[in-house]
Structure formats: C-alpha cells, structure tokens
C-alpha positions as a Markdown table, in Angstrom:
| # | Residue | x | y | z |
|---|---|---|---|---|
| 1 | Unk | -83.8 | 21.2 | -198.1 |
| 2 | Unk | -80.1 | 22.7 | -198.2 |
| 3 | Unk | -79.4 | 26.0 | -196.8 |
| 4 | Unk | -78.2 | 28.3 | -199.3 |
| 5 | Unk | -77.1 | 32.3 | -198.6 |
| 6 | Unk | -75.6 | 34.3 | -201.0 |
| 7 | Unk | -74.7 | 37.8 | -201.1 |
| 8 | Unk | -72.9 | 40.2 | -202.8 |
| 9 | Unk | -70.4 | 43.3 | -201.7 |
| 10 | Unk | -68.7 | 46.1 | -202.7 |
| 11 | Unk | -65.2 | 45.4 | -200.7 |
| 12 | Unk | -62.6 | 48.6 | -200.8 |
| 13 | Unk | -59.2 | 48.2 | -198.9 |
| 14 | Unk | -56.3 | 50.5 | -197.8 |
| 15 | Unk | -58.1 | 53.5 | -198.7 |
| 16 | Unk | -58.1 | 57.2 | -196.7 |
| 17 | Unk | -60.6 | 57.8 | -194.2 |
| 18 | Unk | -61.6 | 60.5 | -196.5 |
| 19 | Unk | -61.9 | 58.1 | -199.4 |
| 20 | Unk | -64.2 | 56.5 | -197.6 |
| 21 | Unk | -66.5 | 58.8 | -196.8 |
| 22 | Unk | -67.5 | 59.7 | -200.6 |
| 23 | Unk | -67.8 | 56.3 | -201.4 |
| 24 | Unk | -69.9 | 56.0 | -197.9 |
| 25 | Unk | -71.9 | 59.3 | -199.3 |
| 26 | Unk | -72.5 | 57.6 | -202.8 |
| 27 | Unk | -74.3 | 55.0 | -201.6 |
| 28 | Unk | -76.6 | 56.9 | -198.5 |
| 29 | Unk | -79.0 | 53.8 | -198.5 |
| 30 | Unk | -76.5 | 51.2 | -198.2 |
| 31 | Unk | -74.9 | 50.6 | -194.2 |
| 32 | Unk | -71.5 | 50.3 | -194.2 |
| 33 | Unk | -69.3 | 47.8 | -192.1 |
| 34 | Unk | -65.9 | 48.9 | -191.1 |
| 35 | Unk | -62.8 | 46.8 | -190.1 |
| 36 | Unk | -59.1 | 48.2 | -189.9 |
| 37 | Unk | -58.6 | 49.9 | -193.5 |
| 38 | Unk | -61.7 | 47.3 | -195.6 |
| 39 | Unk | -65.0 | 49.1 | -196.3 |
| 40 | Unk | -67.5 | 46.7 | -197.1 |
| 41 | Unk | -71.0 | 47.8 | -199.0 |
| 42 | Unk | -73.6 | 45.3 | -199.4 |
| 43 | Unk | -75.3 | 45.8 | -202.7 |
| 44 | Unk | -78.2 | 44.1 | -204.6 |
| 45 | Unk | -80.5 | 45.2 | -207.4 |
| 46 | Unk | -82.2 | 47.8 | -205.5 |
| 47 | Unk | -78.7 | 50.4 | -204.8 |
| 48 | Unk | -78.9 | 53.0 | -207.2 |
| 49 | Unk | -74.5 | 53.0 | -208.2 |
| 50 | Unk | -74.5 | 56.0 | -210.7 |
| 51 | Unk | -73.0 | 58.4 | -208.1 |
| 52 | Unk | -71.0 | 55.4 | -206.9 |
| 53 | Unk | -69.7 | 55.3 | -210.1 |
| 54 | Unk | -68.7 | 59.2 | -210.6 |
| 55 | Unk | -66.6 | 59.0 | -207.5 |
| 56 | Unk | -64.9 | 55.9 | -208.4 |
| 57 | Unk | -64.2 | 57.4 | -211.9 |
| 58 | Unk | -63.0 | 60.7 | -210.0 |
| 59 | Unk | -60.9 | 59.0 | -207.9 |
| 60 | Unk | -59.6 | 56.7 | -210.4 |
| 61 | Unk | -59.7 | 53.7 | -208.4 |
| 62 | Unk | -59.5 | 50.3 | -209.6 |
| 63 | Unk | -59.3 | 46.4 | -208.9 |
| 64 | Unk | -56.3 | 47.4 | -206.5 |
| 65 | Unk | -58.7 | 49.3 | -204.3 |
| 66 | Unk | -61.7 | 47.5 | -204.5 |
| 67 | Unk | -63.6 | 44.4 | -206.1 |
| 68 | Unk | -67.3 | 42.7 | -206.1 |
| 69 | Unk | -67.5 | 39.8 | -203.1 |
| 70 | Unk | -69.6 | 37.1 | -204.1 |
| 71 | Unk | -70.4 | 34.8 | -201.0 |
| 72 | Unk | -71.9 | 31.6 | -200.4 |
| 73 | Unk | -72.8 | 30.1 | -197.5 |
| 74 | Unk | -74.5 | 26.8 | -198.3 |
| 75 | Unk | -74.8 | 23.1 | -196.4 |
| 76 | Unk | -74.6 | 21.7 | -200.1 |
| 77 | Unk | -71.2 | 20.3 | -201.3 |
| 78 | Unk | -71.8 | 21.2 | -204.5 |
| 79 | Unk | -73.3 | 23.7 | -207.5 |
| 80 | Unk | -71.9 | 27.2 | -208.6 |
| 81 | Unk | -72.8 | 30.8 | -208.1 |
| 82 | Unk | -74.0 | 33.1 | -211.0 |
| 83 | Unk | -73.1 | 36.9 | -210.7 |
| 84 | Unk | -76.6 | 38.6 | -211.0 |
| 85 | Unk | -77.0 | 41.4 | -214.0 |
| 86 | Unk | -76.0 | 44.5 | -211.1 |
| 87 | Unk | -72.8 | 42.9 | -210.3 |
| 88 | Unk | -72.2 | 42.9 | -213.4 |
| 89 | Unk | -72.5 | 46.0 | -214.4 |
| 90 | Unk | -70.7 | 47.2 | -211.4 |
| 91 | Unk | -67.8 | 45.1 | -213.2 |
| 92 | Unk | -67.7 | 46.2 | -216.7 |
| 93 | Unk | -68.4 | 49.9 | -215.8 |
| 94 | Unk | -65.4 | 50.1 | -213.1 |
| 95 | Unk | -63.2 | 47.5 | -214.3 |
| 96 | Unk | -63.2 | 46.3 | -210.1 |
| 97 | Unk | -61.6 | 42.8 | -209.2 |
| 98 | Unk | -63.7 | 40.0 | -208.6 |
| 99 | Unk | -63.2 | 38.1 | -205.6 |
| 100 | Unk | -65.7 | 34.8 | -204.2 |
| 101 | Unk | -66.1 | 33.4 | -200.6 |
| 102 | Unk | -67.5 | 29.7 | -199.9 |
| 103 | Unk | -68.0 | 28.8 | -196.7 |
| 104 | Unk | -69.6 | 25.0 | -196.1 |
| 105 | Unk | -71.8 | 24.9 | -193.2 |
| 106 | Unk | -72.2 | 20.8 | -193.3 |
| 107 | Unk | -75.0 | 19.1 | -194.8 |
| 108 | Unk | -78.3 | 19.9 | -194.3 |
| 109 | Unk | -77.6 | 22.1 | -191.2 |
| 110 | Unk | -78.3 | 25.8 | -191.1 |
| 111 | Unk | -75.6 | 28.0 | -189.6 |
| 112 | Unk | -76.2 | 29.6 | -185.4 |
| 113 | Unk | -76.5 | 33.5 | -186.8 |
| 114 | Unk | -78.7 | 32.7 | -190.3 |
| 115 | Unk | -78.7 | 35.9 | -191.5 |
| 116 | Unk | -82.1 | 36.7 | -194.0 |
C-alpha cells in the first residue's frame, strides 16, 4: 500500500519577534517551530482559531505575512490533495495565501523519519 502523509500549517514570514508571540499566544495548544524569521503552526480540526483570528484581524495581516501549507508526502506518483473544511475556513475568514508542498518519496517506500 502507498505511503501517504499529509498535513496542514499555518506558515507566517518576516514578522517581529513580538508579532510572533501573540500569534504563538493565540494558539497555546499548538507547538511552534521556529527558523530564521518563518513561524510555522501545525493545525487540524481540533485548534480552536477564534482568538487566532482576532489577532490577525488586529494586526491586519494578510497573504503577505502568512498562508495555509498543505503538504504531501506520498510514494504514489499520482492523485490530488483536498483542503479539509478548517483550512478552509482559516482561508475565507483571513483572506491568507495558499501555498502546497509535494514531496515524492519513490514508490511504495516509506520515508527514514515517518512522522504519525
């Protein structure tokens, strides 16, 4: 059977440290990863966004500063990605950019760090 990963991020760039730490403070249950000036959020169904949403509106940010990452990791050479209801609404209530990784991992093989 293929291997198939997908996941879904909140990815903010070239923001204040300060900045930062709202959106960081918005989401309390979601662990941030930090590289240079990116903030990435990993969000599914489960993150509560409506004080996500307050500081963003605040803050006035928009698909400048930050989008929705859709990733894929797969062994299949083939098929699509459909952007689940959340990430969705994450999209029509901030007006963020929409951005998609694919990564192809070879067929049938599953890659060293599977992450679940």
């Amino acid at each position: 059977m293929p291997y198939r990963k997908e996941r879904f991020r909140l990815r903010f760039r070239g923001l204040s440290k300060g900045v930062n730490q709202q959106i960081k403070a918005a989401l309390p249950g979601v662990v941030p990863k930090e590289r240079n000036d990116v903030l990435l959020l990993e969000i599914d169904q489960s993150v509560e966004m409506a004080a996500l949403y307050r500081v963003i509106s605040a803050l006035q940010l928009g698909p400048d500063n930050f989008e929705i990452l859709a990733s894929i990791v797969t062994s299949s050479d083939n098929g699509g990605i459909e952007l689940p209801g959340f990430a969705l609404d994450v999209i029509r209530k901030t007006r963020c950019g929409v951005g998609f990784s694919f990564v192809d991992v070879g067929p049938d093989e599953e890659p060293e760090n599977k992450r679940d």
